[in-house]
N, C-alpha and C positions, 0 to 999 in steps of 0.2 A: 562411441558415446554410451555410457550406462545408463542406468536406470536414472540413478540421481540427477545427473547430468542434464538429463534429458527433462525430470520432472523442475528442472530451476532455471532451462530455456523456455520454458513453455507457460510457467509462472510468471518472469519477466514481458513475457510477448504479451500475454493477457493481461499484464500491466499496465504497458505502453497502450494497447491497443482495446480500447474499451467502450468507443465510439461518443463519450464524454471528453472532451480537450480537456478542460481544466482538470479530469479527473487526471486523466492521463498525465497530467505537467506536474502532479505529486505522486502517482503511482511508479510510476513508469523509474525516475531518478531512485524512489526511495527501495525500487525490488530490486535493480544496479547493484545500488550500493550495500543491502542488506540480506536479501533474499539465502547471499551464498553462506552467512554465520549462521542462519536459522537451523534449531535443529529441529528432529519431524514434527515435534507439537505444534512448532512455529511454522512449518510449511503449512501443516493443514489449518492451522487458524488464517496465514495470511491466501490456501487456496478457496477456505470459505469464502473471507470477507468478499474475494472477488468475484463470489456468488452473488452479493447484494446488488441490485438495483442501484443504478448508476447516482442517482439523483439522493437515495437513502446516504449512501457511501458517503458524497461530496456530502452533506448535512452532516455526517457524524464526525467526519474528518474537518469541516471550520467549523463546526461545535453551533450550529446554528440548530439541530436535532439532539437530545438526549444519545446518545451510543447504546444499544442495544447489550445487555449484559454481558453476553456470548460473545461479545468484540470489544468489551471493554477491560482494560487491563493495562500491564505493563507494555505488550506491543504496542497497541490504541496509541497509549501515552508517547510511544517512540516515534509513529507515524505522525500524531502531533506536532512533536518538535523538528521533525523534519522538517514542515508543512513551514512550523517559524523561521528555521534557520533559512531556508529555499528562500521564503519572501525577504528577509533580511539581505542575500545576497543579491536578490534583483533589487532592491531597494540602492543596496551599495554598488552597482555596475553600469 
């Protein structure tokens, strides 16, 4: 396993595993399926965000908190639409 490799296991894990459920139940699917196209700007923005406080996070991600500058952007806006499309499909299942 290399370097890369290894830092997009470990991003993923700390996805899934963030001791917030709900965070986890958007985190978790959206580092799956996106983590592996990001290039390093986007690793390090998306190994920031999972610096923030569990609680800050879920607020910026259902848009119930302003998104802090430093996290808001085009990814923000991706994680976003994840967050919609995810509820759209348990809505339809």
């Amino acid at each position: 396993m290399n370097t890369d490799d290894a830092r997009l296991k470990k991003l993923k894990l700390r996805a899934w595993r963030r001791g917030f459920k709900e965070a986890d139940l958007i985190l978790g699917p959206f580092a799956d399926q996106h983590v592996s196209t990001f290039d390093e700007a986007e690793l390090d923005w998306f190994e920031a965000l999972l610096e923030a406080p569990d609680q800050d996070l879920y607020g910026w991600i259902l848009e119930r908190e302003p998104t802090p500058a430093e996290f808001d952007g085009p990814l923000m806006n991706k994680l976003k639409a994840f967050r919609d499309e995810a509820h759209k499909a348990i809505g339809n299942g």
